[in-house]
VOBA-1610 file (N, C-alpha, C; in pm, whole numbers, padded with zeros to 5 digits, always signed):
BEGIN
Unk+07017+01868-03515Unk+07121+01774-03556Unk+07255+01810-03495Unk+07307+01948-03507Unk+07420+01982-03414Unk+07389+01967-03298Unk+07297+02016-03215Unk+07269+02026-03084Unk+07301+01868-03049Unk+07213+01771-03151Unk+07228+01694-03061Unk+07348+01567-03067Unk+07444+01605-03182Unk+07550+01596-03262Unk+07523+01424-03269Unk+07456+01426-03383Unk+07414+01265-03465Unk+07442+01292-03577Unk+07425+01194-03635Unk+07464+01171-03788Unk+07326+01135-03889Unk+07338+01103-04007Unk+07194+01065-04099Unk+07138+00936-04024Unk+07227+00852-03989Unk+07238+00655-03969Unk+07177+00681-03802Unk+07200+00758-03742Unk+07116+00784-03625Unk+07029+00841-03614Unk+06982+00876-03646Unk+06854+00987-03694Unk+06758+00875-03767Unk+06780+00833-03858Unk+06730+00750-03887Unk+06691+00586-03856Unk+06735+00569-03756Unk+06746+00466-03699Unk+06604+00494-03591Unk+06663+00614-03492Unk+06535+00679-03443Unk+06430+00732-03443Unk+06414+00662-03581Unk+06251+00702-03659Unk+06187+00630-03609Unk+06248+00459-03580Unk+06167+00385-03544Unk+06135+00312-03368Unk+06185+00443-03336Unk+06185+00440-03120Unk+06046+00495-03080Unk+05983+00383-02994Unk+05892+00438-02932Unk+05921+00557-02870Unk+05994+00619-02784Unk+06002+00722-02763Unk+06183+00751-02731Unk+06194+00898-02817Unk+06335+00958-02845Unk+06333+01083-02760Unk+06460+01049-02661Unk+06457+01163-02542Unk+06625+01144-02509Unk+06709+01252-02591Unk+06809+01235-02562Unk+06844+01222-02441Unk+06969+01142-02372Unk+07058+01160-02259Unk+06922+01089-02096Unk+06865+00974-02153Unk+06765+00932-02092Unk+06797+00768-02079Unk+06776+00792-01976Unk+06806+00610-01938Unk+06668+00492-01950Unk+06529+00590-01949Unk+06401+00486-01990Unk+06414+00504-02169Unk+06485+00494-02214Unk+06456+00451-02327Unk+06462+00300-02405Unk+06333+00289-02502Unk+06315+00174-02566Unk+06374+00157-02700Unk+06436+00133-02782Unk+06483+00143-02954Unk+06419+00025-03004Unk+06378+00018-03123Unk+06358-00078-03209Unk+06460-00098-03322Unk+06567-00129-03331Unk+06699-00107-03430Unk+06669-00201-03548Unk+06706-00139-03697Unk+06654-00173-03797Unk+06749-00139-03859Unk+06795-00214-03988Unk+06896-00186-04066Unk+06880-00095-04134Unk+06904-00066-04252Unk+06878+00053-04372Unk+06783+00022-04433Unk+06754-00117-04493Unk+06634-00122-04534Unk+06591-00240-04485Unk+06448-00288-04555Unk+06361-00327-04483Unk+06411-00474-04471Unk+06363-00588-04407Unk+06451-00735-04415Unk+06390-00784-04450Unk+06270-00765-04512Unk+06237-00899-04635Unk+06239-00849-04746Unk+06316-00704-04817Unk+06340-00729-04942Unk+06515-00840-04940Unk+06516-00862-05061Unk+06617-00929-05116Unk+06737-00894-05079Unk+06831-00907-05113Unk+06999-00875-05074Unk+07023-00765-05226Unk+07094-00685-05264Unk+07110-00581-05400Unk+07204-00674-05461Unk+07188-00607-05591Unk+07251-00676-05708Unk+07395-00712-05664Unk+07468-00600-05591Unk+07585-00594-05578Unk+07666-00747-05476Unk+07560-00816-05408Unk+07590-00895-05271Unk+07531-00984-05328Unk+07418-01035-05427Unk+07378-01136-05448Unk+07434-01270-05491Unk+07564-01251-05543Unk+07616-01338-05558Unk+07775-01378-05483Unk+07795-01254-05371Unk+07876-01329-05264Unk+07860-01449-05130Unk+07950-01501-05136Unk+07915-01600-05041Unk+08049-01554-04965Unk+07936-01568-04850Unk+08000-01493-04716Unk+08148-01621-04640Unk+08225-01571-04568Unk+08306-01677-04528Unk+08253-01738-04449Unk+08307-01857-04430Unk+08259-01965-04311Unk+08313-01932-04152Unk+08284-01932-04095Unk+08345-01893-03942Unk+08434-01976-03914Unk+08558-01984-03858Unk+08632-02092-03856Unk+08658-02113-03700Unk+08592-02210-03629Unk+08580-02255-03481Unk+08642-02349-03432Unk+08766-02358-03334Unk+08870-02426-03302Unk+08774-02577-03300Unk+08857-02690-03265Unk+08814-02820-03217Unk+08773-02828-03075Unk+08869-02745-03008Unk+08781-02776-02844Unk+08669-02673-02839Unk+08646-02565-02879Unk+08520-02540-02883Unk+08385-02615-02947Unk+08435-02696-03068Unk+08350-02793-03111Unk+08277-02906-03004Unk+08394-02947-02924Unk+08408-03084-02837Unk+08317-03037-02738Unk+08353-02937-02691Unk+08310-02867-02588Unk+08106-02818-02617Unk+08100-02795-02760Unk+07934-02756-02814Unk+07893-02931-02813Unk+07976-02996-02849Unk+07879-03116-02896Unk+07876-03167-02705Unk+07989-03169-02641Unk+07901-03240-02490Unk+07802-03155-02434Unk+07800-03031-02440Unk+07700-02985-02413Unk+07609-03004-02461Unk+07577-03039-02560Unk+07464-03082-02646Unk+07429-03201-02637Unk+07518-03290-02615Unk+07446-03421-02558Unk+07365-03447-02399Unk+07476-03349-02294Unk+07442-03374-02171Unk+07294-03307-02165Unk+07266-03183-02246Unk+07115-03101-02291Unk+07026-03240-02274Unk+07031-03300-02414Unk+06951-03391-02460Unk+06938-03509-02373Unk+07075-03587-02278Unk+07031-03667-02198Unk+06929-03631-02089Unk+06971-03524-02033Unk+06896-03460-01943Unk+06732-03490-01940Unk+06687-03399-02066Unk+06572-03386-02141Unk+06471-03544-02161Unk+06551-03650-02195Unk+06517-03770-02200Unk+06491-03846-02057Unk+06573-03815-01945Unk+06574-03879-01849Unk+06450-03789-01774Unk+06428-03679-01738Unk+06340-03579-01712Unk+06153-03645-01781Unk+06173-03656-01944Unk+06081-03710-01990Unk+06002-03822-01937Unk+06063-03926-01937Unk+06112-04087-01898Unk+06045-04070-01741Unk+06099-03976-01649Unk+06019-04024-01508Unk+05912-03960-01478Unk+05879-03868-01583Unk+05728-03771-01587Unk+05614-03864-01604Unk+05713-03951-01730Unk+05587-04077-01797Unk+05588-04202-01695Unk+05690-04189-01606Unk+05680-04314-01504Unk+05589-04266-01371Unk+05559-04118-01388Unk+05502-04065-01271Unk+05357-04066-01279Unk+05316-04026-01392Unk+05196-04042-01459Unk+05146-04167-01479Unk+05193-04282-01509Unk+05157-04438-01458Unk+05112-04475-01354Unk+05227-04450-01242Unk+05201-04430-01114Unk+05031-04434-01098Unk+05034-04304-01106Unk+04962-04194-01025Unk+04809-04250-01118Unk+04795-04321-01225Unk+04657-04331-01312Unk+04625-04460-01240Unk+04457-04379-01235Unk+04333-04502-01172Unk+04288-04582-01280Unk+04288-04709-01261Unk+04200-04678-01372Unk+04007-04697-01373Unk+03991-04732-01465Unk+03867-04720-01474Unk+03764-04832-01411Unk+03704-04832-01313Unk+03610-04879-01208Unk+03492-04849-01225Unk+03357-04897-01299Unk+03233-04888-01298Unk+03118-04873-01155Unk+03245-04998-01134Unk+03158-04977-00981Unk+03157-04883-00844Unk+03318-04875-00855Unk+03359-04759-00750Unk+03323-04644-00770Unk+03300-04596-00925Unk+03237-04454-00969Unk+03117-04439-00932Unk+03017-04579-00979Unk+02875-04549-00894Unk+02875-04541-00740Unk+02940-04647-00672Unk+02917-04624-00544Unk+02984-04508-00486Unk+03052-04413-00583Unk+03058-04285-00536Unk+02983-04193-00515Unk+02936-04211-00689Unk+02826-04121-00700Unk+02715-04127-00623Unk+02678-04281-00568Unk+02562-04276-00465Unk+02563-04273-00301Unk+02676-04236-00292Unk+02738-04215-00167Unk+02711-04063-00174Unk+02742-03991-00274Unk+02744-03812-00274Unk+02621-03800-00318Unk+02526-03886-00322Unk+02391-03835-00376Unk+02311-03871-00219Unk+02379-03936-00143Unk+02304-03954+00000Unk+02349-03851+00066Unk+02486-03808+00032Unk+02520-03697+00159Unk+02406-03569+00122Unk+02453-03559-00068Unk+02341-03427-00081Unk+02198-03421-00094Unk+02119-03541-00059Unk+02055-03549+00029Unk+01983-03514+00171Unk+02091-03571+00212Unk+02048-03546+00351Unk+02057-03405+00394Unk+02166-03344+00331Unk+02173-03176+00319Unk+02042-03105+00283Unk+02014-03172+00157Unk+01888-03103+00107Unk+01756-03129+00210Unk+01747-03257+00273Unk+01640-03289+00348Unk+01649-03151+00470Unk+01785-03156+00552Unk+01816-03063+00640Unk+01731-02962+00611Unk+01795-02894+00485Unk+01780-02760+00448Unk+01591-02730+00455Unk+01518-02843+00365Unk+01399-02831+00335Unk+01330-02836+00470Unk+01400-02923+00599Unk+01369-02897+00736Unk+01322-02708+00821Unk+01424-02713+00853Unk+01452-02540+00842Unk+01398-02481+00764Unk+01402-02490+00653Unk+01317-02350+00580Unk+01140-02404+00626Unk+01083-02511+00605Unk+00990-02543+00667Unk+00919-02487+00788Unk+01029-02486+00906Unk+00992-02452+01054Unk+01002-02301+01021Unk+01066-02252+00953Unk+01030-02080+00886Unk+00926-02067+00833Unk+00905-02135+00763Unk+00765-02123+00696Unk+00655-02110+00775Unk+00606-02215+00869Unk+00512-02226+00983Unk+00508-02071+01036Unk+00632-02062+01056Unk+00634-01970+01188Unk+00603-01819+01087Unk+00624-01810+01017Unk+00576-01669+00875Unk+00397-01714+00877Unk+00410-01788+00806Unk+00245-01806+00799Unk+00153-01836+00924Unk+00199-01829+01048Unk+00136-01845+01171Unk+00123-01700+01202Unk+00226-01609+01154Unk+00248-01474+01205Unk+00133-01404+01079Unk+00143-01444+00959Unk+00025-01381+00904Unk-00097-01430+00891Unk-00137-01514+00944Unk-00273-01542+00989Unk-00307-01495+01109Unk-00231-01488+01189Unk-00279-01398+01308Unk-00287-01225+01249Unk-00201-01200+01195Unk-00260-01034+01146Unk-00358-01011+01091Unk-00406-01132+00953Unk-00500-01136+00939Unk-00643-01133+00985Unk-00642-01269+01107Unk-00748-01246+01177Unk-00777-01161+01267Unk-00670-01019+01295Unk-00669-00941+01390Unk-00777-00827+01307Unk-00694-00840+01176Unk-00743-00723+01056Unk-00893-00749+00999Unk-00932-00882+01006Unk-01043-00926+00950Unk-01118-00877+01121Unk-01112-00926+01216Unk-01185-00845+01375Unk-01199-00716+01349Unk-01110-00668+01325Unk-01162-00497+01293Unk-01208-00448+01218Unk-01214-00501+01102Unk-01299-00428+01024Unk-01462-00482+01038Unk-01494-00623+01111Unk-01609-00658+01147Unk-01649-00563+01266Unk-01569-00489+01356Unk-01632-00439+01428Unk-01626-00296+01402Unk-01565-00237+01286Unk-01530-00135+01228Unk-01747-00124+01171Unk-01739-00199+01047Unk-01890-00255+01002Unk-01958-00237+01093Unk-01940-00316+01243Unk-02058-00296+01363Unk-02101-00149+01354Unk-02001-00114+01395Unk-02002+00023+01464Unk-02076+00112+01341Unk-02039+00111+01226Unk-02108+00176+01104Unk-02278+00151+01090Unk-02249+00033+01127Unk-02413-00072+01094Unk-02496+00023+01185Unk-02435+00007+01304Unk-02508+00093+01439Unk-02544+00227+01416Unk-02434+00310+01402Unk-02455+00475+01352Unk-02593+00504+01247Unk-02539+00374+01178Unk-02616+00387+01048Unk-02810+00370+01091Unk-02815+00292+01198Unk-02941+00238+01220Unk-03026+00350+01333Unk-02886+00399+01394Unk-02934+00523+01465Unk-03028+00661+01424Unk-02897+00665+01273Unk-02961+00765+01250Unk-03109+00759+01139Unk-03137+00666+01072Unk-03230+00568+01030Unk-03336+00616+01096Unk-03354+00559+01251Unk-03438+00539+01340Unk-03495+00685+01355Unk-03386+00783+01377Unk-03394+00934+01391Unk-03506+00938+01289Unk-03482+00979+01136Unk-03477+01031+01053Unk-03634+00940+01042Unk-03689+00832+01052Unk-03817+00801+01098Unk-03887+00809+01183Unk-03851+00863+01305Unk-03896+00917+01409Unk-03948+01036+01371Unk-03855+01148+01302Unk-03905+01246+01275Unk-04027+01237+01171Unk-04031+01207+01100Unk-04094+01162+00965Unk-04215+01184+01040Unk-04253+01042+01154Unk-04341+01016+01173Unk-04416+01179+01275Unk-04310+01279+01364Unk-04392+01369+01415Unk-04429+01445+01296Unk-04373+01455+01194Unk-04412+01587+01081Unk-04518+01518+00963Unk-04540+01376+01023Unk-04657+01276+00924Unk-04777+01393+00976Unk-04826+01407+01118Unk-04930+01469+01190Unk-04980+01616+01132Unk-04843+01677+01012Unk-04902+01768+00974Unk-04931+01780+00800Unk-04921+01694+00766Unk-04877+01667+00624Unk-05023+01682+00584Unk-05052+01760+00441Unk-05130+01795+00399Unk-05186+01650+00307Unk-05284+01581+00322Unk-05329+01499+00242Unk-05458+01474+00138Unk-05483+01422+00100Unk-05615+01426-00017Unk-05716+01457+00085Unk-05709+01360+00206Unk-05821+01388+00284Unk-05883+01543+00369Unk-05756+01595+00404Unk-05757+01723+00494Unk-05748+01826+00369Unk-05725+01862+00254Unk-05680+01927+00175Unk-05778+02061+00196Unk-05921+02030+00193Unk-06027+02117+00229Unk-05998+02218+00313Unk-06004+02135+00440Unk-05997+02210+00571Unk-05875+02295+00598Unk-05738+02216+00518Unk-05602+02297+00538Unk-05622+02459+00463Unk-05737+02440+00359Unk-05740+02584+00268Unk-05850+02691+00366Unk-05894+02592+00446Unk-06007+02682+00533Unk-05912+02789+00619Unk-05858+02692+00660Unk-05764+02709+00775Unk-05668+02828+00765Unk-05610+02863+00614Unk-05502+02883+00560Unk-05586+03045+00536Unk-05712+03031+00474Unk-05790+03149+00450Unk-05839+03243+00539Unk-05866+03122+00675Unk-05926+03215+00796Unk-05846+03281+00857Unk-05712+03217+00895Unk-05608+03278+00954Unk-05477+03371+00890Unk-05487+03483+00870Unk-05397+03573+00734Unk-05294+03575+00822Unk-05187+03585+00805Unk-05065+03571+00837Unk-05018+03758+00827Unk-05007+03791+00925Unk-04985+03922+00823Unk-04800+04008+00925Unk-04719+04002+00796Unk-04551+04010+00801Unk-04488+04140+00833Unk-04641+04223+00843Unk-04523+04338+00884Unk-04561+04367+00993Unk-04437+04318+01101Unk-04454+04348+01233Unk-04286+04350+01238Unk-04258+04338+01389Unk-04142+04416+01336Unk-04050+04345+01486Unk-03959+04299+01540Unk-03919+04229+01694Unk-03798+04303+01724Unk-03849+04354+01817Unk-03677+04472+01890Unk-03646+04380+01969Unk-03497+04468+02058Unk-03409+04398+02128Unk-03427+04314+02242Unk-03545+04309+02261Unk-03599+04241+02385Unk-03683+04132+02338Unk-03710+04106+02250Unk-03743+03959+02191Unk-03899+03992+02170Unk-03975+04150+02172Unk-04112+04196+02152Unk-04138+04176+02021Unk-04236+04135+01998Unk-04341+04152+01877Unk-04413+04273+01864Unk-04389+04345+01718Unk-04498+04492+01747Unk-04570+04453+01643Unk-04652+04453+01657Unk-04795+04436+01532Unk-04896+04575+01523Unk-04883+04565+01364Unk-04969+04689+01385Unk-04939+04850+01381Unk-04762+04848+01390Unk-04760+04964+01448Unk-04704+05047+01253Unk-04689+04933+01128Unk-04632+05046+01012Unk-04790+05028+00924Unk-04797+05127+00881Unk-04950+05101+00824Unk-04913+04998+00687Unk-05048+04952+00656Unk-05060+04835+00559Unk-05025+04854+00399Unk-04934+04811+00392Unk-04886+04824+00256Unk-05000+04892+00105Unk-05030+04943+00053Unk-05135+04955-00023Unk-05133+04839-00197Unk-05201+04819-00214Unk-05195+04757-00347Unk-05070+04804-00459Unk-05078+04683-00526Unk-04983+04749-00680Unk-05104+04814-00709Unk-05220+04805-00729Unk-05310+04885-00860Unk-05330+05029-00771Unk-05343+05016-00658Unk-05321+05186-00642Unk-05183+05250-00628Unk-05054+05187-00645Unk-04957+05295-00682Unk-04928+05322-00811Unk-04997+05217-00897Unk-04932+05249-01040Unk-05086+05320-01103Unk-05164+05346-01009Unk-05300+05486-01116Unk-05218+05547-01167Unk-05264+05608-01265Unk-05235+05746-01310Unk-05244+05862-01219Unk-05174+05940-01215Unk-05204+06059-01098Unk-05277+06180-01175Unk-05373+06276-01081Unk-05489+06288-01185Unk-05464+06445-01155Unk-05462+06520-01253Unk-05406+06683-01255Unk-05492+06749-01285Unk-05579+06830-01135Unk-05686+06922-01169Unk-05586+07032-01252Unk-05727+07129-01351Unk-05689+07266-01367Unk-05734+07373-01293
//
C-alpha cells in the first residue's frame, strides 16, 4: 500500500481489473462504484431529488436541428432503399422459371451424357485390358496342367513298365511249389566276406555252429 502509495477507494476498485500491474500502459479496469448498482439508493438519498441541469437555449436549438437533420436523413436513406428494392424485384413468372429450369436440365444433361461418354471409353479400355490378362492367365495354367498331365503320364507309364518286368518274378498260387523247391535247393549262405577289389571270398570263416551247441551245458570230468 505504501510502496505503491494508493488509498482504500483504489485498492478496491482494483479488485475488479482483469489484470493489476502498476505503472503499465496494457492495462484493462472494470470501474465500479462502492457498491453494487442494482441495490437501491440508502436511506439517506432516497428521498433527494437531484437538480435539473440547466442548458442554455442555443444549445437546445442547436440539439433539436441536429436531431431533426438525424431523422430526415434516416427517412430519405429509408425511402430510396425501398425505391431500390422495387426496382430491382422480378416478379413472379411460371413460365420463365420452367423454361429455365428446362433449359438447365438440358445443359446438365448433356454434361452428364458427356461424362457417361468418357467414363464408358474407360471402361472398354479397363475391361479389354483384363480380359486379355485373363486369357493370358487362363493359357497358362492350361499349359501349366499340360505339362503336369504329361510328367504325370510319364511317370505312370514308368512305374507300369516296371511292374510289368518284376510281374516275371512274382511269386503266385501257381509257381508257389517250385519257388520253395528252388528256395530249398539253392542255400544262400552269408558269410563270405568282399575286399577292396570287388572279390568274393567264400568259404574262407568256418560255419557258424548252432544255438543248441553253444548253449550245452559244459561237461566237467573228475
Amino acid at each position: 500500500m505504501r510502496i505503491m502509495n494508493t488509498n482504500t477507494l483504489t485498492t478496491g476498485i482494483t479488485r475488479f481489473c482483469d489484470t493489476f500491474i502498476p505503472n503499465s500502459v496494457y492495462t484493462q479496469c472494470v470501474r465500479w462504484k462502492r457498491k453494487p448498482i442494482w441495490l437501491p439508493p440508502v436511506k439517506s438519498k432516497m428521498f433527494r431529488i437531484p437538480k435539473r441541469p440547466v442548458i442554455s437555449t442555443e444549445e437546445v436549438l442547436e440539439l433539436q436541428r441536429l436531431n431533426n437533420n438525424y431523422r430526415t436523413y434516416m427517412t430519405s436513406l429509408r425511402s430510396y432503399l425501398c425505391h431500390f428494392e422495387m426496382q430491382n424485384k422480378v416478379q413472379l413468372d411460371k413460365e420463365s422459371i420452367k423454361q429455365a429450369e428446362e433449359e438447365d436440365f438440358q445443359t446438365c444433361s448433356a454434361i452428364n451424357d458427356e461424362w457417361n461418354a468418357e467414363v464408358a471409353k474407360q471402361r472398354e479400355v479397363r475391361l479389354a485390358n483384363v480380359r486379355e490378362k485373363r486369357k493370358k492367365y487362363n493359357l497358362r495354367k492350361l499349359l501349366d496342367k499340360e505339362k503336369h498331365e504329361i510328367k504325370r503320364k510319364k511317370y505312370v507309364d514308368k512305374q507300369i513298365k516296371k511292374a510289368k518286368e518284376e510281374a516275371v518274378t512274382f511269386i503266385t498260387a501257381e509257381n508257389v511249389d517250385a519257388a520253395i523247391e528252388e528256395c530249398l535247393a539253392n542255400i544262400v549262405d552269408h558269410n563270405r566276406a568282399l575286399d577292396l577289389q570287388g572279390n568274393w571270398h567264400d568259404g574262407t570263416y568256418s560255419p557258424v555252429p548252432p544255438l543248441e551247441e553253444t548253449q550245452k551245458p559244459a561237461v566237467v570230468k573228475n
